[in-house]
N, C-alpha and C positions, 0 to 999 in steps of 0.2 A: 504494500500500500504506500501512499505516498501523502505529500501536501505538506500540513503544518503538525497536525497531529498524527496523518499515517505514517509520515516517516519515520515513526519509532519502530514500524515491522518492517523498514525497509534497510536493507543491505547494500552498504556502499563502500569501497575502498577507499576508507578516509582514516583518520587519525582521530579515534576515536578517544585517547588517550591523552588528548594536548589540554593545557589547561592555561583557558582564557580567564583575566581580570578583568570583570567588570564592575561595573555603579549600581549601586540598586535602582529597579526604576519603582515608580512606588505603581501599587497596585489596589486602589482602593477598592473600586467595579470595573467588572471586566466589560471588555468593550466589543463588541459583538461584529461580527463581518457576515453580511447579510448574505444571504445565497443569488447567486444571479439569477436573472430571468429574463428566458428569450424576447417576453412582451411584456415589458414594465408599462405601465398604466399611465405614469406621469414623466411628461418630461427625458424624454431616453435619451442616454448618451450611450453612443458606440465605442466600444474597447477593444471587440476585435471581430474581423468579420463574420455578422451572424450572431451578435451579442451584443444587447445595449443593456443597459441598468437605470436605476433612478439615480439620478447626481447621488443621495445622502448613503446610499451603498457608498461611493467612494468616499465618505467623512475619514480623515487621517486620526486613528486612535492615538493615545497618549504614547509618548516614547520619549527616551533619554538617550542621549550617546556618553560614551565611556568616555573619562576623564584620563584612565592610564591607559588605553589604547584607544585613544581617539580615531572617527574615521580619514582617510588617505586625502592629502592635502583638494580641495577643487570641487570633493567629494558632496551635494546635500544630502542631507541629513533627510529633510522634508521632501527631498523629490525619490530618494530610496523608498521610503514609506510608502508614498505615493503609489509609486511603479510596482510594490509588495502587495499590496491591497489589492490594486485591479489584475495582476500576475495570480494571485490565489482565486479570485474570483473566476478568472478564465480558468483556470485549471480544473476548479472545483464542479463545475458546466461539462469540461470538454468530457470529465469522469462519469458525470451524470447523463450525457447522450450516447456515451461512446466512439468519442470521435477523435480522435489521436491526432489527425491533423491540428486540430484547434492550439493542439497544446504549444506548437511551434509560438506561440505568442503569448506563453507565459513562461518556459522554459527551453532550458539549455543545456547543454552538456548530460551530468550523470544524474540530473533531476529529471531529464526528459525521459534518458535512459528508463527510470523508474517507473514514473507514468504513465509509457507506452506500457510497460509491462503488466501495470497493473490492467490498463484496458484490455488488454491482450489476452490475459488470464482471466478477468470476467468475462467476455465471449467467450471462451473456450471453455469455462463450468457452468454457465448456463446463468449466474449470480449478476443481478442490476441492481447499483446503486440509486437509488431513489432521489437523496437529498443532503447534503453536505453541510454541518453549520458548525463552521468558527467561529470562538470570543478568544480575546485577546486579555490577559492579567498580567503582562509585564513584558516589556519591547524595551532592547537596549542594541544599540548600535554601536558598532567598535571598528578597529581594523585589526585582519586575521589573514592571512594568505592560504587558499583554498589548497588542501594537500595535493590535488587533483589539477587543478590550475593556479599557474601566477601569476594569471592573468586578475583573477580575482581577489581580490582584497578589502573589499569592502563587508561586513557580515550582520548580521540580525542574531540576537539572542533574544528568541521568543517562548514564554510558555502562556498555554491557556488549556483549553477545552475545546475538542470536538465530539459531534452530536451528528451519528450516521444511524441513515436508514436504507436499508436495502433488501431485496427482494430473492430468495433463494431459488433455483431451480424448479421447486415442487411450488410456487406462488406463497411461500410464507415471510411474512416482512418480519423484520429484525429490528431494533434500536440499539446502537452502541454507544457507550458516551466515556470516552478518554482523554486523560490530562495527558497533553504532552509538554515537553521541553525541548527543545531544538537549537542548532546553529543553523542560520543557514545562508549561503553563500551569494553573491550575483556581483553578475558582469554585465558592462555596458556593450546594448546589442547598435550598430551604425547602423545597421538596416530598417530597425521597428523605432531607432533615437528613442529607446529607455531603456532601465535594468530589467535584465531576467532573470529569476531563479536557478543557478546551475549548480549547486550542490548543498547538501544537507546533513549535517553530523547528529545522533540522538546523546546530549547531555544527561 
């Protein structure tokens, strides 16, 4: 599995063992990242092709950047968040229709890697995700050099809550709800001009 929260079942060649200092961010309520939707009712704004949302789907949650590992000179702060938010929301959709192309506009490298796979292996057991909802309880940004690329340096320390629904082969729906905690990586794409998602470590 993949995202924010799946990637704690997900298997990556990373250094799983490195140890980042960061700031606390503070985490009073968690802040909620809405699920996309093909036909948002108010006002749509397009993210990627075949996906608009309501603007306050993209509302930027609360976040902090690290003081001893601050992010790479040139780097926002606010426009990583940004590009994070509507990146998981694309993702979150491409997992929910099934459509792997899509993902190409939220990820990269060894997070797409994961993605495809997951879609992949849901066709293939006969298992639909239904509906994908993250909240966010504490977002900190640093600089971290992706073990996988150096091209990447910029990173998210994220934990919150996800809330999945899905659909078994035989028609029985499921509800799963896991805390995760994550690192996770992104690199600036010239092609789509924003950050992607391209790697992920489970904290």
């Amino acid at each position: 599995m993949t995202g924010w929260g799946r990637s704690q079942q997900a298997v990556l060649t990373v250094g799983l063992g490195m140890i980042v200092v960061w700031t606390a961010a503070c985490a009073s309520t968690p802040t909620k990242i809405p699920t996309a939707s093909a036909r948002p009712s108010v006002s749509p704004t397009t993210i990627a092709p075949g996906v608009s949302v309501n603007p306050a789907q993209l509302a930027v949650p609360p976040y902090t950047v690290s003081t001893s590992n601050p992010l790479p000179a040139g780097v926002s702060a606010r426009r990583v968040v940004m590009d994070v938010v509507t990146d998981n929301l694309i993702e979150n959709l491409a997992i929910e229709r099934g459509d792997a192309q899509l993902l190409a506009y939220s990820d990269s490298g060894g997070m797409l890697a994961i993605d495809q796979s997951t879609i992949s292996t849901d066709r293939s057991d006969g298992t639909r995700i239904l509906s994908i909802d993250d909240s966010i309880t504490s977002l900190v940004l640093g600089s971290e050099v992706d073990p996988n690329n150096s091209d990447a340096q910029a990173a998210l320390n994220v934990e919150g809550v996800e809330r999945i629904a899905r659909r078994d082969p035989d028609g029985k729906v499921s509800h799963t709800v896991d805390n995760f905690h994550v690192l996770i990586w992104v690199d600036w794409s010239t092609v789509l001009q924003k950050y992607l998602r391209c790697d992920v470590s489970v904290l």
